[in-house]
C-alpha positions as CSV (number, residue, x, y, z in Angstrom):
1,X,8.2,5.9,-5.7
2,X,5.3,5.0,-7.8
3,X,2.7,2.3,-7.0
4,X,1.9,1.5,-10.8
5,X,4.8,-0.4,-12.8
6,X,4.3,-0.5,-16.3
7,X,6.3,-3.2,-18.4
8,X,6.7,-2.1,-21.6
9,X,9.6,-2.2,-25.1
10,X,10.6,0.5,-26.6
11,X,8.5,-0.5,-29.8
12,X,5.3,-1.4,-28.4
13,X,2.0,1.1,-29.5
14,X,-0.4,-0.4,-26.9
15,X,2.4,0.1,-24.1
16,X,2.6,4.0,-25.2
17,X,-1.3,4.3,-25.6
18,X,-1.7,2.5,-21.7
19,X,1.0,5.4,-20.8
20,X,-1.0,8.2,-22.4
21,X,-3.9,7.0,-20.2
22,X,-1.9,7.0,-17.0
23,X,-1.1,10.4,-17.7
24,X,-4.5,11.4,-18.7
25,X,-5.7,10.2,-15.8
26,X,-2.7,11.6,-13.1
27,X,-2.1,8.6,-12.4
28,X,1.7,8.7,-11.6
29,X,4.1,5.2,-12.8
30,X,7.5,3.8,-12.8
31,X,8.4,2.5,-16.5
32,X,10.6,-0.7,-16.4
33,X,12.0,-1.7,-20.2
34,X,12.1,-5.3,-20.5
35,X,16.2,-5.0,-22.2
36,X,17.6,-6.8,-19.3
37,X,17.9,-10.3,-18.3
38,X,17.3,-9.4,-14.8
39,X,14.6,-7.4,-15.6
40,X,12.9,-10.0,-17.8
41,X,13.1,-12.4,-14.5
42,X,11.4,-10.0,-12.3
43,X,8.7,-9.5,-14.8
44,X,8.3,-13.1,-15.5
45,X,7.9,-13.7,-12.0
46,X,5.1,-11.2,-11.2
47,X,3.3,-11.5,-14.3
48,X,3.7,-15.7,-14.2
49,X,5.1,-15.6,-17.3
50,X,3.1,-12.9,-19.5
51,X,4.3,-12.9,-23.1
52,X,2.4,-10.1,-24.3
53,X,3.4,-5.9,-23.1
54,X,2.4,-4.2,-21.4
55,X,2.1,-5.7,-17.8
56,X,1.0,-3.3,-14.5
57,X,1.5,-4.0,-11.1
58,X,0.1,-1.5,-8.5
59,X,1.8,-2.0,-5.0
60,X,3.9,-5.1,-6.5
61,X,0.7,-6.7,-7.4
62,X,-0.1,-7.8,-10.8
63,X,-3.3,-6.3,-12.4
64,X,-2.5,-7.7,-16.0
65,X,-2.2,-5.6,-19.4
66,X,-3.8,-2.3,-21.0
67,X,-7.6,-4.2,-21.4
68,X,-7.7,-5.1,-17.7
69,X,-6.4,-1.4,-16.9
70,X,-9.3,0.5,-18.6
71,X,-11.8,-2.2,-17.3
72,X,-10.4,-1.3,-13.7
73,X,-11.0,2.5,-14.6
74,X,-14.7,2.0,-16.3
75,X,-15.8,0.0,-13.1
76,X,-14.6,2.5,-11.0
77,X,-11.8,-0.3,-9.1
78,X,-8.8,1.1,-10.4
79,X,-9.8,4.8,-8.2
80,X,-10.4,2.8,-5.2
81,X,-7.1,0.5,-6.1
82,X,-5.4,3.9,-6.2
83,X,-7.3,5.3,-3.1
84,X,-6.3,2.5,-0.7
């Protein structure tokens, strides 16, 4: 099982460029598409209420969207996030 979640839609260009980076950067993650109602609660729930895609967690904990993510990785917190 992966410890990043990525919320994301099908039609979303920022969701696909924050998975690119993942990849770049081997960082394996679980994709969960926001197309069911009981998917939409879980998100809303862990992301108090984010409007916007994507959303990561990493271990069930939100870290927020795609500018959070590369700030994690340019001040080195997002290796030692993965690390621990």
């Amino acid at each position: 099982m992966a410890r990043v979640k990525i919320y994301s839609t099908g039609h979303c260009p920022i969701c696909e460029k924050t998975k690119h980076l993942l990849k770049k950067w081997k960082i394996p993650y679980e994709e969960v598409l926001l197309d069911k109602p009981s998917v939409y609660k879980e998100f809303a729930e862990l992301t108090n209420n984010a409007r916007m895609v994507p959303q990561l967690t990493i271990d069930g904990k939100w870290i927020g969207g795609f500018s959070e993510l590369t700030e994690l990785h340019m001040d080195d917190a997002l290796d030692e996030l993965m690390e621990a």
